[in-house]
C-alpha positions in Angstrom: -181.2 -209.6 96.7 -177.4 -209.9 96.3 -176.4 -206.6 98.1 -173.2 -206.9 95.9 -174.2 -207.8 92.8 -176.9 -204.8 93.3 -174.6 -202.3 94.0 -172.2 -203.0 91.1 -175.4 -202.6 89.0 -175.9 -199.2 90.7 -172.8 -198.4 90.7 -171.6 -199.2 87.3 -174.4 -196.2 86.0 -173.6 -194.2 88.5 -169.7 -194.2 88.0 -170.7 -193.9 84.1 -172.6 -190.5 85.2 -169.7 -189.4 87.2 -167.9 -189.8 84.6 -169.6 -187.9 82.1 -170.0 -185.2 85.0 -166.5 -184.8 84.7 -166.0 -184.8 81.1 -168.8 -182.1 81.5 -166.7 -180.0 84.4 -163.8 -180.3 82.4 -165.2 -178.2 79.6 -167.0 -175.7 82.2 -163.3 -175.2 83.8 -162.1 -174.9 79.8 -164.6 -172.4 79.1 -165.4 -170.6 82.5 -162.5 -171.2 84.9 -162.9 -169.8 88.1 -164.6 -167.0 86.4 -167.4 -164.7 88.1 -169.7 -166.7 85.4 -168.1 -170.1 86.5 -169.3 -168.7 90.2 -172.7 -167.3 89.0 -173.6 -170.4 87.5 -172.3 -172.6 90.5 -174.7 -170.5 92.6 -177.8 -171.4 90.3 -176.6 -174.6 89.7 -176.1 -175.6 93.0 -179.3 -175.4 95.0 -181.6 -177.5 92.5 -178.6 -179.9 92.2 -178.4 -179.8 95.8 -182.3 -180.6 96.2 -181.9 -183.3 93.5 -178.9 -185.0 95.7 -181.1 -184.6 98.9 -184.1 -186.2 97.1 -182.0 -188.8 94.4 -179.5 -190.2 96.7 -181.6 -192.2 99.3 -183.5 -189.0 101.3 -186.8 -189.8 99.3 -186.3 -193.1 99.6 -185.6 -193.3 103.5 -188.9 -192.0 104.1 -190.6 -193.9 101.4 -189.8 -197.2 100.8 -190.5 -198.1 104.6 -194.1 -196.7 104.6 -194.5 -197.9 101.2 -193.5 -201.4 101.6 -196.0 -201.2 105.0 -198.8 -200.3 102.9 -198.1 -203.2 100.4 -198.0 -205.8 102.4 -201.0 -204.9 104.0 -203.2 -204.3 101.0 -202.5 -203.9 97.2 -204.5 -201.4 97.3 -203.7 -199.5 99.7 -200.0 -199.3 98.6 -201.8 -197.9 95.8 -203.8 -195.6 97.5 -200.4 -194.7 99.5 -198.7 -193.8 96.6 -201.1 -191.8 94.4 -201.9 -189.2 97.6 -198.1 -188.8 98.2 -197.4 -188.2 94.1 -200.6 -185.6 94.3 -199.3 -184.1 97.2 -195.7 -183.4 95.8 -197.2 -182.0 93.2 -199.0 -179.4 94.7 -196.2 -178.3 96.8 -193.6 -178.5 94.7 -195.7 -176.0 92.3 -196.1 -174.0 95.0 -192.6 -173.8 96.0 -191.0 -173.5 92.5 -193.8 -170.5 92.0 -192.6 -168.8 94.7 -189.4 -169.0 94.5 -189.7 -167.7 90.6 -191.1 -164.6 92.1 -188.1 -164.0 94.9 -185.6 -165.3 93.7 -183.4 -162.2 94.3 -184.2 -162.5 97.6 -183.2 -166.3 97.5 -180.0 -165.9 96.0 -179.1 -163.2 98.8 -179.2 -165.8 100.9 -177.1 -168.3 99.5 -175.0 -166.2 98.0 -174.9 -162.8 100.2 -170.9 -162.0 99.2 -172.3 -161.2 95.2 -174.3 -158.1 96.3 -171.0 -155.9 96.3 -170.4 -157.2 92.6 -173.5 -156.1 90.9 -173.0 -158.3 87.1 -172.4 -161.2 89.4 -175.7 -161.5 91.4 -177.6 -160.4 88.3 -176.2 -163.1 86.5 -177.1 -165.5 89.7 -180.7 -164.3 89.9 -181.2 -164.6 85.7 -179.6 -168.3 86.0 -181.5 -169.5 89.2 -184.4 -168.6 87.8 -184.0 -171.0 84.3 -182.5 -173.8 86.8 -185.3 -174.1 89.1 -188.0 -175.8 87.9 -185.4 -178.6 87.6 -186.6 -178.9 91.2 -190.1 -180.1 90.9 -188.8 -182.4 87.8 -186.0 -184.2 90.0 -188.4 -183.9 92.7 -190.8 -186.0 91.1 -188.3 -188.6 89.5 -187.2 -189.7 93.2 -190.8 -190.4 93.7 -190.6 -193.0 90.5 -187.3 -193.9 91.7 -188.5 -194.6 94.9 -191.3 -197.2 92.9 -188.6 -198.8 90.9 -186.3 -199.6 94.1 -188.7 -201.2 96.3 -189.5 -203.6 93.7 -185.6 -203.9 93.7 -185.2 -202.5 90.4 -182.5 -200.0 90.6 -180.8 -199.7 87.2 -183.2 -197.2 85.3 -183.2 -195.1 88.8 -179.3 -195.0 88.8 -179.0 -194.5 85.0 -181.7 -191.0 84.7 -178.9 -189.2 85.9 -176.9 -189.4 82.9 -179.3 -187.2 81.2 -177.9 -183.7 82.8 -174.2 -184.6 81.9 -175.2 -185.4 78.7 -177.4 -182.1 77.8 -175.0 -180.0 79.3 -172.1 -181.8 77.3 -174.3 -181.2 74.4 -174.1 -177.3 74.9 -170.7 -177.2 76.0 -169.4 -178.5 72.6 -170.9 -175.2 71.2 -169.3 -173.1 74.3 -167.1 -171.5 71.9 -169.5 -169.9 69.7 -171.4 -169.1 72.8 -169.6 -166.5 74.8 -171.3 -164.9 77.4 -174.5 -166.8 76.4 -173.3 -170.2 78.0 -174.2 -169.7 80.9 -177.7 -169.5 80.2 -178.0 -172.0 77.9 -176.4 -174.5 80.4 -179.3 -173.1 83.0 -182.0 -173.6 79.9 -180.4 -177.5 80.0 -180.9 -178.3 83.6 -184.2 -177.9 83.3 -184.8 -179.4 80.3 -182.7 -182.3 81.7 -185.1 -182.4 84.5 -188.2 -183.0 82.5 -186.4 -185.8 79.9 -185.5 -188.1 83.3 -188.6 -187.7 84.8 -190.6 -188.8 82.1 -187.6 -191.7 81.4 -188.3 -193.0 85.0 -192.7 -193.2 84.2 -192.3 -194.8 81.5 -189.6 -197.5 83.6 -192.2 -197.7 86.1 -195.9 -198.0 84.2 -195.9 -201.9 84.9 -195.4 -201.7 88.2 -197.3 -198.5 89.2 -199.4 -196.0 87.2 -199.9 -192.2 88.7 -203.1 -190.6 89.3 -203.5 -186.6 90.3 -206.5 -185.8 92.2 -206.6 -183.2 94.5 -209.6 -186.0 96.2 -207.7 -187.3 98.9 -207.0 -187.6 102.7 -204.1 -186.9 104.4 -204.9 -189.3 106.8 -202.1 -191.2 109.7 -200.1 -192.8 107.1 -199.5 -189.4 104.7 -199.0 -187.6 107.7 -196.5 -190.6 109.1 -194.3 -190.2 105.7 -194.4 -186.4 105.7 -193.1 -186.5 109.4 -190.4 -188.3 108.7 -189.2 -187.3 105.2 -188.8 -183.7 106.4 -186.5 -185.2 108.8 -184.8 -187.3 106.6 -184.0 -184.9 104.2 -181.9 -183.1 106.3 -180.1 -185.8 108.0 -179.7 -188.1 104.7 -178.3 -185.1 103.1 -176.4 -183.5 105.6 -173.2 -183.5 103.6 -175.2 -181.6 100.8 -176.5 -179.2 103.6 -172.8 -178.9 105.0 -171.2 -177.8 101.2 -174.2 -175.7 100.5 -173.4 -173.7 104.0 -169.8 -173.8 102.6 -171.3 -172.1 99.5 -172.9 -169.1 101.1 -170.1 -168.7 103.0 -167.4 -168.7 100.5 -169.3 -166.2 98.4 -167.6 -163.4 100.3 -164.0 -164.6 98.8 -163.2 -164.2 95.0 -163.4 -167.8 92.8 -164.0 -169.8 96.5 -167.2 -170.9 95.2 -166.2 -172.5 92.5 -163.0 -174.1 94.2 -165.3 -175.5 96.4 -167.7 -177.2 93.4 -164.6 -178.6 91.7 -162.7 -180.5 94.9 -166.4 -181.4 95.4 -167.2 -182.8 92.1 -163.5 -185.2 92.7 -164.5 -186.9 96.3 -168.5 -187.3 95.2 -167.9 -190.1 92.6 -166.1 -192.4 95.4 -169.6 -191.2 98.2 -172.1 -191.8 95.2 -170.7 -195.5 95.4 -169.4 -196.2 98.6 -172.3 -194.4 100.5 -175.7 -193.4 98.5 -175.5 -196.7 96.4 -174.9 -199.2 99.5 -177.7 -197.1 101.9 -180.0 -196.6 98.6 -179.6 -200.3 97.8 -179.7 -201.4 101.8 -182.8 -199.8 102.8 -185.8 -202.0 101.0 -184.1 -205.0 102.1 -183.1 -203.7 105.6 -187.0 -202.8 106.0 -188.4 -205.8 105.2 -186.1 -208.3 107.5 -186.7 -205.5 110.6 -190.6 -205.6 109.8 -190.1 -209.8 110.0 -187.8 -208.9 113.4 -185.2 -211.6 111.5 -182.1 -210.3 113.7 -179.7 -212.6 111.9 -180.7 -211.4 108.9 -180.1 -207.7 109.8 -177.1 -208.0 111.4 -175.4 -210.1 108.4 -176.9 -207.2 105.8 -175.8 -204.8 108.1 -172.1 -206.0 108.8 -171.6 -206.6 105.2 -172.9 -203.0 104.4 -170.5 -201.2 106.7 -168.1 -204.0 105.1 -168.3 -202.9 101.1 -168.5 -199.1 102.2 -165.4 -199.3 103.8 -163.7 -201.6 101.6 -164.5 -199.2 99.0 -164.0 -195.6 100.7 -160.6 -196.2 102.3 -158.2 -196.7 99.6 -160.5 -193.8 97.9 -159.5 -191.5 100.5 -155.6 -192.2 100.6 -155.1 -191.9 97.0 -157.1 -187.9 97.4 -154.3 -187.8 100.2 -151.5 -188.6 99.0 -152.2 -186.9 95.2 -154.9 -183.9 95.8 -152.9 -181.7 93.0 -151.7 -184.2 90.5 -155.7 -185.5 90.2 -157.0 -181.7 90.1 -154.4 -181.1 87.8 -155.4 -184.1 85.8 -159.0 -184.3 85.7 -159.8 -179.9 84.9 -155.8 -178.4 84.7 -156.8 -177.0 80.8 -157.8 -173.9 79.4 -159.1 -170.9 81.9 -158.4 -173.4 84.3 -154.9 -171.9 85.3 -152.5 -173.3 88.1 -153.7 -171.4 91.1 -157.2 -172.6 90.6 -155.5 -176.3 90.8 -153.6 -175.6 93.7 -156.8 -173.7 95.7 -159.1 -176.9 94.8 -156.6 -179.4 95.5 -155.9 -177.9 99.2 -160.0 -177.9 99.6 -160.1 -181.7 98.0 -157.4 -182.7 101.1 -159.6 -181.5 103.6 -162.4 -182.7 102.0 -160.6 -186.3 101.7 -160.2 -186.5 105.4 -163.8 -186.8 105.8 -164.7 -188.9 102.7 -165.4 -192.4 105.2 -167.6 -190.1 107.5 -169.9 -189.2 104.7 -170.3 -192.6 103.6 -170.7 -193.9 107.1 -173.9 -191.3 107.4 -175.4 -192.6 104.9 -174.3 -196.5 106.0 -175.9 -195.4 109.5 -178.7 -193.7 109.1 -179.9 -196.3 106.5 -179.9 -198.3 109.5 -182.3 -196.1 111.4 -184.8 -195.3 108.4 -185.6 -199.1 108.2 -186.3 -198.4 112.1 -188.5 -195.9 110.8 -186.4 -193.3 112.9 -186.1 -190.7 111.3 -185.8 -188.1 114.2 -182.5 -189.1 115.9 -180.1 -188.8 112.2 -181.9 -185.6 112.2 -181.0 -184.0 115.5 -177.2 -185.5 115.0 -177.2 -184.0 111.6 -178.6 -180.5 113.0 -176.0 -180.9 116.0 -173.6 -181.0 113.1 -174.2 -178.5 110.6 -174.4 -175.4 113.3 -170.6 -176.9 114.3 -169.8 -176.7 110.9 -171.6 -173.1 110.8 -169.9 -172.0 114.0 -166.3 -173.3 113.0 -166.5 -171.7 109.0 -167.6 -168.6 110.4 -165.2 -168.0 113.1 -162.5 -169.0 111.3 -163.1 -167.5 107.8 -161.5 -164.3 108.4 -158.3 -165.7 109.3 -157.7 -168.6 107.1 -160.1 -168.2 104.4 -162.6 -170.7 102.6 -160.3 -173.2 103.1 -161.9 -173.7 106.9 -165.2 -174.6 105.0 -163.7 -178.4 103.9 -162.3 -178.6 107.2 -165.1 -177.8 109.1 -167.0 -180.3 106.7 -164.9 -182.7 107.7 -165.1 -182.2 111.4 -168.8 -182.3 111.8 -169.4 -185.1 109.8 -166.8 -187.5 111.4 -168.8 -185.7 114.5 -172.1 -186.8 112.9 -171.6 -190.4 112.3 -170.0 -191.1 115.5 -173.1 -190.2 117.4 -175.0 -192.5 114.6 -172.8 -195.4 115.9 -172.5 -194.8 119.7 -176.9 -194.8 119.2 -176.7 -197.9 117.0 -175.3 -199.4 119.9 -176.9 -197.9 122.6 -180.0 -199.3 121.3 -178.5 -202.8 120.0 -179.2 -202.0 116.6 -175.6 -202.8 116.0 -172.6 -204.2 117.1 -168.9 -204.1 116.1 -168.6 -207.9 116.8 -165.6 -209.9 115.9 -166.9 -210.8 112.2 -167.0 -207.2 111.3 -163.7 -205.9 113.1 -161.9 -208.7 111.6 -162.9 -207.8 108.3 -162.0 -204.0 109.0 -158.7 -205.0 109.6 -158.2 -206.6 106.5 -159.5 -203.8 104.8 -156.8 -201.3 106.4 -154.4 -203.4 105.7 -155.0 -204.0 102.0 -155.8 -200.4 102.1 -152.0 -199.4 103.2 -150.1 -202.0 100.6 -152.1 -200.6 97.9 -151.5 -197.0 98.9 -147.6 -197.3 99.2 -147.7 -198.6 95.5 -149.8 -195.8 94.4 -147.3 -193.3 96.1 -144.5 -194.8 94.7 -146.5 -194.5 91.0 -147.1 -190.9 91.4 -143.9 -190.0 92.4 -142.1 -192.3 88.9 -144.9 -190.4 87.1 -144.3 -186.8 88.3 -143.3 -185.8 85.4 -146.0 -187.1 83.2 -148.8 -185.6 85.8 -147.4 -181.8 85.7 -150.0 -179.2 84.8 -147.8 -178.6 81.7 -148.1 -182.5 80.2 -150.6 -183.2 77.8 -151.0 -186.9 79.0 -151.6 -186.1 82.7 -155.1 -187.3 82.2 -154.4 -190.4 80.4 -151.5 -191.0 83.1 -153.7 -190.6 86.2 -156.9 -192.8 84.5 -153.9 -195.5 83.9 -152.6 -195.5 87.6 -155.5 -195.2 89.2 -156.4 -198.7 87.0 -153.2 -200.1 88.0 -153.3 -199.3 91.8 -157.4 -200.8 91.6 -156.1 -204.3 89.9 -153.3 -203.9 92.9 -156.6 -203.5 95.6 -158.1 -206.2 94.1 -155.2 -208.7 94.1 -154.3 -207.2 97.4 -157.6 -207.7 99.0 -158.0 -211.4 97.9 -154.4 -211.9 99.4 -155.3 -210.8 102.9 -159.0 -212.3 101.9 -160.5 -208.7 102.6 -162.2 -209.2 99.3 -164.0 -212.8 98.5 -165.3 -214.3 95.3 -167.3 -216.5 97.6 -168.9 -212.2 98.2 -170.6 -212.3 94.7 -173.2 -214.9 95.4 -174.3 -214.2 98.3 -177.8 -214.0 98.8 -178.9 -211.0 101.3 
């Protein structure tokens, strides 16, 4: 596997979903703003979307691929056998849990979203939408199992590319927003779902020649079943302790007018850079990872290792200068139209800063804990990541009355940096890694690349300024062109200071 080559691949469908996402949250801020319906349907939308980013973006995986490989390699059949007991049993629970949550769902989205009870249309509207959105749950659910197939035979372009169906079925319904009204709402809930079911059977039908489901509610849940249950329950929470962190923010920021939907749109800017930088490297990482530590080929591990840590920083550094240095001007730019006025681009711009500062922490979680789940640990990312998120509890909480849901980024930002520190003081503890002189001296090529390229970016937003006000009608086409410019700049940059290698392209991990 060429860990490069394979995450451009990944990357290049996840960056086209991204970008269809935001051609898609464009129109929502058009047609809902910062609305109570924009918040109501941020509510609903949120916790299936934040279960599918648990499961999609590597959690499934962690706690899969390592058993499932085991199995494989052991028997044919019993990698089989593995897999068939572990689809039945999703099943069943996740039909269990999406029925029960159908029946208390008011009760559900009290607790995610406590500040609507005082506005009574609000939380009606959340109940009605979480309801329609749900089942997207068990769908999603299910297509991180097939996912989870696909990339332990290293096939990861079908698994990166199901995404795209949600942006484009709510894209699909958005066109129609205007005749709409009210309605849109729900038919964007009735499209989640709908979207849900489309990917999942997308990703069987990728997946029939290399594995073939069977239900039966025949089977054992013998050592191994309980083995992977043990440590995907773990691995949920620690893999997606940044989702856990921003849905906390959500609950939270329900008690202040249009914070919720603030929140989703600085959000919905940082993600595309993580979905690259972080999910894609660990997602792509892990089979590999498994195998060589299974073998106990230590040069192996550290060379995939170093040069993991390598491309996530390589990419999530200049990522998080540029949201630095020009928070407002790409808010502005990417959702500045329609109900979408100027306060709303001021509020999600100051949340995107904070958010920004922490944008290398979250990729390093999931660069670090990839490192563990091939270790089959699953246990220590999750007692960092629940050290984390009651820091980030503690801090939102005592601090929201004073300052407002701006403390939720920040506290974000805090506990994750907090989070994957303890990752790499145990990584070395334990002499699973090392920052040894071939990775620092690549870090400090990095930085510095990272600075030149950032000074000519500041320098372009600042000629620009003019094109990039909330008034001009080409801010978008400006930003998309100097954001281009400033990457070609990286690029050149990088191969200057030799941070970046052609050499990096071929190589084998």
């Amino acid at each position: 596997m060429n860990l490069l080559s394979s995450t451009t691949v990944f990357s290049f469908y996840t960056m086209l979903s991204r970008v269809l996402g935001y051609f898609r949250d464009i129109m929502i801020a058009i047609f809902l703003g910062t609305s109570l319906y924009a918040d109501a349907f941020f509510v609903a939308f949120r916790l299936p979307n934040t279960f599918r980013r648990l499961f999609a973006e590597g959690t499934f995986n962690a706690a899969f691929i390592p058993s499932y490989t085991s199995a494989k390699l052991s028997n044919k059949k019993h990698g089989k056998k593995f897999a068939d007991d572990i689809f039945s049993l999703l099943i069943i629970i996740l039909l269990f849990l999406v029925t029960l949550v159908e029946i208390f769902t008011p009760y559900l989205v009290y607790i995610i979203a406590p500040g609507f009870v005082d506005s009574g249309l609000k939380f009606e509207i959340a109940v009605e939408l979480t309801r329609i959105t749900f089942p997207f749950l068990l769908f999603v659910s299910l297509s991180s199992f097939f996912s989870g197939i696909l990339n332990t035979n290293n096939k990861f372009a079908a698994a990166a590319a199901a995404p795209i169906i949600l942006n484009i079925f709510l894209i699909i319904v958005l066109f129609y927003g205007s005749y709409l009204n009210d309605q849109l709402v729900v038919f964007l809930a009735y499209a989640v779902s709908l979207a849900g079911l489309i990917q999942l059977i997308l990703l069987i039908f990728y997946s029939r020649n290399l594995y073939l489901p069977k239900f039966s509610l025949n089977f054992k849940i013998g050592k191994k079943i309980k083995m992977f249950f043990g440590k995907l329950l773990p691995s949920i929470f620690s893999s997606g302790v940044t989702q856990i962190n921003i849905l906390v923010g959500t609950i939270i920021a329900s008690f202040q007018a249009s914070a919720v939907s603030y929140l989703y749109y600085a959000d919905r800017i940082y993600q595309i850079n993580l979905a690259i930088a972080g999910i894609a490297i660990g997602t792509i990482l892990l089979p590999s990872l498994s195998k060589y530590v299974q073998s106990n080929d230590q040069k192996k591990i550290i060379f995939i290792q170093n040069k993991a840590l390598e491309l996530s920083l390589f990419l999530s550094l200049p990522a998080t200068l540029a949201l630095l240095i020009a928070p407002e001007e790409i808010t502005s730019s990417l959702f500045g139209y329609g109900s979408f006025d100027n306060l709303s681009v001021k509020k999600s711009a100051e949340a995107l800063f904070y958010f920004a500062l922490g944008l290398p922490a979250f990729s390093f979680i999931k660069i670090f804990s990839s490192f563990l789940f091939a270790r089959n640990n699953t246990k220590t990312p999750f007692y960092f990541s629940l050290f984390s998120v009651i820091v980030n509890i503690i801090i939102s909480i005592y601090f929201f009355s004073a300052i407002g849901f701006i403390i939720i980024p920040i506290a974000t930002t805090i506990s994750s940096w907090l989070n994957s520190l303890l990752l790499l003081f145990f990584l070395i503890k334990k002499n699973y890694f090392s920052l040894n002189l071939n990775l620092i001296k690549p870090i400090v090529k990095i930085t510095l690349s990272t600075i030149l390229t950032s000074i000519i970016f500041y320098f372009l937003i600042i000629f620009f300024e003019n094109n990039l006000s909330y008034e001009s009608e080409f801010k978008l086409l400006t930003i998309i062109t100097l954001v281009i410019v400033t990457f070609i700049a990286y690029i050149l940059i990088s191969i200057l200071t030799k941070a970046f290698k052609i050499s990096d392209i071929k190589l084998k991990y």
